[in-house]
MARLUMZA-526674 format. One record per residue (C-alpha): residue in one letter; x, y, z. Coordinates in nm, 4 decimals, always signed. Layout:
BAKE type        x        y        z
BAKE    A        X        Y        Z
...
END
This chain:
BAKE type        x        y        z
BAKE    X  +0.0000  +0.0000  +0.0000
BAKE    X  +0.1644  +0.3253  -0.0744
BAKE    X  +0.2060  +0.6010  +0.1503
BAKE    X  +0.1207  +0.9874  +0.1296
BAKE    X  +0.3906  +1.0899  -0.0938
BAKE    X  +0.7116  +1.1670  +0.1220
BAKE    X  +0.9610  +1.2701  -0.1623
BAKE    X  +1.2260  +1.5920  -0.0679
BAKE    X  +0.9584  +1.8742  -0.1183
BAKE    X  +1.0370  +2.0761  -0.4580
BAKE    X  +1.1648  +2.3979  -0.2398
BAKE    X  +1.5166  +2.1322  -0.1685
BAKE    X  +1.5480  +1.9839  -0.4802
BAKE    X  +1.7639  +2.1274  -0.7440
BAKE    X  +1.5061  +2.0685  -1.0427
BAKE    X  +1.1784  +2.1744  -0.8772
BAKE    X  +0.8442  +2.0431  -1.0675
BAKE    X  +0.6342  +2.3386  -1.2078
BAKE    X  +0.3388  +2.4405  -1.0243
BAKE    X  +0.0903  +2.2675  -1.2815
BAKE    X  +0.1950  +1.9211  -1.2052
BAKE    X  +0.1557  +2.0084  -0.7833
BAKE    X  -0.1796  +1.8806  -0.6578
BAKE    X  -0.3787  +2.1294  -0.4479
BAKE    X  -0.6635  +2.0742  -0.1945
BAKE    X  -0.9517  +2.3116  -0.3618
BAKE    X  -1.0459  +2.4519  -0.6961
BAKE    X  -1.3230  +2.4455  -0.9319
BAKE    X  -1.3027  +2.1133  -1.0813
BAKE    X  -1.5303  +1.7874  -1.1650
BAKE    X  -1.5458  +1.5023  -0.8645
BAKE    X  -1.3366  +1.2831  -1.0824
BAKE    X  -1.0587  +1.5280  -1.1383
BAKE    X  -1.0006  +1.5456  -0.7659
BAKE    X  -1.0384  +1.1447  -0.7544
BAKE    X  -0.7750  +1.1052  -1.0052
BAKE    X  -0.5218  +1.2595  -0.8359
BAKE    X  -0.6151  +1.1563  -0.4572
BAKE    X  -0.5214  +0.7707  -0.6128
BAKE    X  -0.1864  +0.9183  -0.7502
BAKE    X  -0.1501  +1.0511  -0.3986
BAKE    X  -0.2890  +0.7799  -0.1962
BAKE    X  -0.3929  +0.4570  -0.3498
BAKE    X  -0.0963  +0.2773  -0.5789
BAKE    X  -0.2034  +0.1056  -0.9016
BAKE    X  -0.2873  -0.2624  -0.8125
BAKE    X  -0.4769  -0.1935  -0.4899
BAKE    X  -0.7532  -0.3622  -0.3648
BAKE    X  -1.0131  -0.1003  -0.3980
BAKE    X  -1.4183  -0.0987  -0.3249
BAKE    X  -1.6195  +0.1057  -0.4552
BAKE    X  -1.9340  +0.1112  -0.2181
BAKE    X  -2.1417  +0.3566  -0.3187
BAKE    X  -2.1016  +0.3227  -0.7327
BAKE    X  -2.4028  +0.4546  -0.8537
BAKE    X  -2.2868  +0.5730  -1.2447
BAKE    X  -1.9294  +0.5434  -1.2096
BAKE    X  -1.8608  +0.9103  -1.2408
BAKE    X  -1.5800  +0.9282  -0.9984
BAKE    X  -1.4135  +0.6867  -1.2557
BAKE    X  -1.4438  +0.9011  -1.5726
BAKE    X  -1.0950  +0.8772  -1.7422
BAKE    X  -0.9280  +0.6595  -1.5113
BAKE    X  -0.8408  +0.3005  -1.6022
BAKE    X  -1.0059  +0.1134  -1.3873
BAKE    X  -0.8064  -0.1882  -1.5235
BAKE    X  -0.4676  -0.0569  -1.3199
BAKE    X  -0.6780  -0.1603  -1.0033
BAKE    X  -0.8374  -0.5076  -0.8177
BAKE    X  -1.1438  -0.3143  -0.7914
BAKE    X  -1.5203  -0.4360  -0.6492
BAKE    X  -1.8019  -0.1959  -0.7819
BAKE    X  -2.1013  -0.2219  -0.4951
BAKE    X  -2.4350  -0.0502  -0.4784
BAKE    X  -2.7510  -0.1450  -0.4010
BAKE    X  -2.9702  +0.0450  -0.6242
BAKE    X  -2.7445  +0.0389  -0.9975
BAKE    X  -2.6150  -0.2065  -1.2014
BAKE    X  -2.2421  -0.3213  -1.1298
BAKE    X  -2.0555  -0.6318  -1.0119
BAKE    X  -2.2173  -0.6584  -0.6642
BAKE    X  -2.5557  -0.5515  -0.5926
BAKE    X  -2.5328  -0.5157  -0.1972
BAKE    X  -2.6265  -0.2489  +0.0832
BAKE    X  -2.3339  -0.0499  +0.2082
BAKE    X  -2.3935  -0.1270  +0.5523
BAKE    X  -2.3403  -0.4841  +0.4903
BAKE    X  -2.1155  -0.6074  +0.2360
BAKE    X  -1.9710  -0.9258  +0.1271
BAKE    X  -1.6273  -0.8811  +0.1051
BAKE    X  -1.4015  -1.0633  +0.4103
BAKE    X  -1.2360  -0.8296  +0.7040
BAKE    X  -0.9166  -0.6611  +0.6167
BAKE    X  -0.9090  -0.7568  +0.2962
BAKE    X  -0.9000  -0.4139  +0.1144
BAKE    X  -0.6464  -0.1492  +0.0603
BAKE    X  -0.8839  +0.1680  -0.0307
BAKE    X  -1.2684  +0.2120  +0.0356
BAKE    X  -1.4928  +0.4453  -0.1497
BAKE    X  -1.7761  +0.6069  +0.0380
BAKE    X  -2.0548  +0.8221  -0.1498
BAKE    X  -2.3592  +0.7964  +0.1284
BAKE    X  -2.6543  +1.0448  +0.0814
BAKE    X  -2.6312  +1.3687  +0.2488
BAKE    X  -2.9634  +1.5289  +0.1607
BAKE    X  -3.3338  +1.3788  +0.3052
BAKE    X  -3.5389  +1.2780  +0.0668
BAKE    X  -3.8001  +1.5445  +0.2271
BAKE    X  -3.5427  +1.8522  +0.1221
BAKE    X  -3.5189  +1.8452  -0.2794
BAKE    X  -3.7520  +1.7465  -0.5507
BAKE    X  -3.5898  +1.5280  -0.8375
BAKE    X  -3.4726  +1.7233  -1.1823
BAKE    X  -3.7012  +1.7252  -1.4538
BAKE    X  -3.8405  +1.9941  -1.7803
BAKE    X  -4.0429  +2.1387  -1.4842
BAKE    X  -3.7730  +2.1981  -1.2052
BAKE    X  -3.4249  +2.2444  -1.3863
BAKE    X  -3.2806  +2.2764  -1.0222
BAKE    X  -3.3565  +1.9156  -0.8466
BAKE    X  -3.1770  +1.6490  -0.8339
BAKE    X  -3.0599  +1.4292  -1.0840
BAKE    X  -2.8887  +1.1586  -0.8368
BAKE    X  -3.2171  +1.0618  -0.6716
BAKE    X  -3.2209  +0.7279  -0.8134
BAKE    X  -2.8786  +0.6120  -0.7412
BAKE    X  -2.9656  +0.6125  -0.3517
BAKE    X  -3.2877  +0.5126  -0.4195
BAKE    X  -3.3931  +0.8223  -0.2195
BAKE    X  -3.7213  +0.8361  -0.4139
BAKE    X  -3.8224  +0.5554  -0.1747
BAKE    X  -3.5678  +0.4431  +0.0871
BAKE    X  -3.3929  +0.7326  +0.1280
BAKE    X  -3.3404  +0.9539  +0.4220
BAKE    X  -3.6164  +1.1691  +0.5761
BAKE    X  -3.4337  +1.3211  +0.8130
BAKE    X  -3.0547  +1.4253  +0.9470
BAKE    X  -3.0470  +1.1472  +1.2061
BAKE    X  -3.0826  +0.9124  +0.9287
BAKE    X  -2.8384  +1.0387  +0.7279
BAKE    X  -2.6388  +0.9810  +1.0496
BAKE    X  -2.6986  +0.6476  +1.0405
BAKE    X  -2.6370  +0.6112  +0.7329
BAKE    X  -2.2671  +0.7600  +0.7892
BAKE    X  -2.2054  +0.5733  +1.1259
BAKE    X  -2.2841  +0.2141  +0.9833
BAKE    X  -2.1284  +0.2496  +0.6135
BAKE    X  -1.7886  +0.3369  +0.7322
BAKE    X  -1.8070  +0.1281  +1.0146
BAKE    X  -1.8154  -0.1551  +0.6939
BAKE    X  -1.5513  +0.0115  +0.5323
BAKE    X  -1.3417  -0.0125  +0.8607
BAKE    X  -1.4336  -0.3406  +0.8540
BAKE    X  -1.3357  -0.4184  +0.5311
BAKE    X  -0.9890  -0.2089  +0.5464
BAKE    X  -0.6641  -0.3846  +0.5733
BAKE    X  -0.4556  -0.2153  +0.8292
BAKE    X  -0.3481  +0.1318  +0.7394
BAKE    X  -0.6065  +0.1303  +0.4725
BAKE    X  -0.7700  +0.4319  +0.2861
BAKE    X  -1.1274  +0.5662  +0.3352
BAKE    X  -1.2240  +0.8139  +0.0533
BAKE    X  -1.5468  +0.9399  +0.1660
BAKE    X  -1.7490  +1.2280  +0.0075
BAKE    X  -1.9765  +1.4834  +0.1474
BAKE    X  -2.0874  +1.8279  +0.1440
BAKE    X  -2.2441  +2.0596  +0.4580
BAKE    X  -2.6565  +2.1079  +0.4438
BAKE    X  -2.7940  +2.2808  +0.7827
BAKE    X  -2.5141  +2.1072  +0.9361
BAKE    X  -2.0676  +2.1463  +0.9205
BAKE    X  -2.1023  +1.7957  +0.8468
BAKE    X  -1.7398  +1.7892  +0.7249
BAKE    X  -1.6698  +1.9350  +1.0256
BAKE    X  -1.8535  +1.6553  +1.2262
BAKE    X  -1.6543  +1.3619  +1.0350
BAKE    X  -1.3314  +1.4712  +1.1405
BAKE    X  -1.2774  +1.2492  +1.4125
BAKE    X  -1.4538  +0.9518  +1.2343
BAKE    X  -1.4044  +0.7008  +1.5301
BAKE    X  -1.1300  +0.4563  +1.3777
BAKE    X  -0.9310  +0.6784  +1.1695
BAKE    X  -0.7370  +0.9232  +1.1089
BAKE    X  -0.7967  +1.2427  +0.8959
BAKE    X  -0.5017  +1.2693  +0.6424
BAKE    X  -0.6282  +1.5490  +0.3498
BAKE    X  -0.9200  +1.7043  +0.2273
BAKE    X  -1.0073  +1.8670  -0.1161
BAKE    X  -1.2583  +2.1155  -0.1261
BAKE    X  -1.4244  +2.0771  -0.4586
BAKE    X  -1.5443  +2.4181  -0.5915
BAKE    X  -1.8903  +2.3603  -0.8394
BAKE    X  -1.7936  +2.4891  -1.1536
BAKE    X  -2.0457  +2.7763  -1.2411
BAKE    X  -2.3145  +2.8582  -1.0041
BAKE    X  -2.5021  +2.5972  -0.9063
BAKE    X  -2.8685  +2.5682  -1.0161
BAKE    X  -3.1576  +2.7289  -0.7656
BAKE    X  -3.3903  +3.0325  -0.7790
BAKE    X  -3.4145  +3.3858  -0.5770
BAKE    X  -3.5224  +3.4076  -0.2300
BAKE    X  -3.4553  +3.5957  +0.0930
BAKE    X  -3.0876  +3.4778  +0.1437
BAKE    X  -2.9718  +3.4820  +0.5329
BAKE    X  -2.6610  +3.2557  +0.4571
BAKE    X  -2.4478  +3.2234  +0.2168
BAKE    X  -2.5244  +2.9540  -0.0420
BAKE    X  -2.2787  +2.6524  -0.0616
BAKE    X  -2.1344  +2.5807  -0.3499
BAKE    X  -1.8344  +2.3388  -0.3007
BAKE    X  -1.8423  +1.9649  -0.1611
BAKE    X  -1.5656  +1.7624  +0.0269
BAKE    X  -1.3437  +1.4873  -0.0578
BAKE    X  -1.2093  +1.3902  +0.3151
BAKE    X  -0.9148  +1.0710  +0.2911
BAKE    X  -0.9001  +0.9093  +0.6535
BAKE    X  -0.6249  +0.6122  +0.7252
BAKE    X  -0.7126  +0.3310  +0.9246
BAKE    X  -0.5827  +0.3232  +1.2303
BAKE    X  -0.5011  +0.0072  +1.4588
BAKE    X  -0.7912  +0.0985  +1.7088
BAKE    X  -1.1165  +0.1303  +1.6855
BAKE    X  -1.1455  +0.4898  +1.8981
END
């Protein structure tokens, strides 16, 4: 499993890279952008990877999935196991990286996107929050507590969680920080790219537009 990268920073080196090929934690850029690089930093070509959360695949646009032993899991999508991500069938400790997409809106908070509301939701589906879904934050909770308490399970020692999120009417990212179990290595701030879809109101906050990529390590205890 390969390590944060520890190379002589480019400041000591006689040859420094150029800025363009540094990775940085934020910027306006598609979720797979920041996923590519976050496995260049973090997750070495051959890993053991599962994906539990897979939904369309987006997070692998442009990446060769072929470079990796990788599981795609989701309960609601086609893909090579159909399974819940709060119980999956793959052994203890036998991963090296863990993908975690959960639902952070309630299905009571957002209408799906259609000709007649151009601002809902067009991920609905993939959670089956049409449904199933979430009515409320202590679900979501839930939902967060038992999925990467399965991808703890799953995680070989000193394994990768690469879990995705974004703040509602709570710092959720915020809340996650001291995951029980892990440790908090990096986080990307990804900035949406335009401004995101919705329609005028009386504004008392200002309106997010940027999501989280947070990358927590396994650690030996479960604290």
């Amino acid at each position: 499993m390969r390590k944060a990268n520890t190379q002589t920073p480019c400041s000591e080196t006689n040859n420094p890279s150029p800025s363009s090929a540094l990775i940085y934690t934020a910027r306006a850029e598609n979720n797979n952008g920041f996923f590519r690089d976050i496995l260049q930093l973090y997750v070495s070509e051959g890993s053991a990877i599962a994906d539990l959360t897979w939904g369309r695949g987006k997070f692998w646009d442009g990446i060769d999935q072929s470079k990796y032993e990788l599981i795609r899991l989701d309960k609601y999508t086609p893909c090579d196991v159909n399974a819940d991500f709060r119980a999956v069938p793959l052994a203890d400790a036998s991963r090296d990286a863990v993908i975690f997409d959960p639902p952070y809106v309630t299905r009571m908070s957002f209408k799906a996107r259609t000709k007649g509301n151009p601002a809902g939701s067009n991920q609905k589906d993939a959670f089956g929050v049409n449904a199933t879904g979430p009515k409320n934050e202590r679900e979501i909770d839930e939902l967060y507590a038992a999925g990467t308490a399965e991808a703890r399970r799953i995680l070989k020692r000193g394994g990768i969680l690469i879990l995705k999120t974004m703040d509602t009417q709570r710092w959720r990212h915020i809340e996650l920080a001291n995951l029980p179990g892990f440790k908090l290595i990096d986080l990307f701030v990804v900035v949406t790219k335009g401004l995101p879809p919705g329609k005028a109101y009386a504004q008392k906050h200002a309106r997010k537009n940027h999501s989280y990529f947070m990358i927590f390590q396994k650690l030996r205890r479960a604290v």
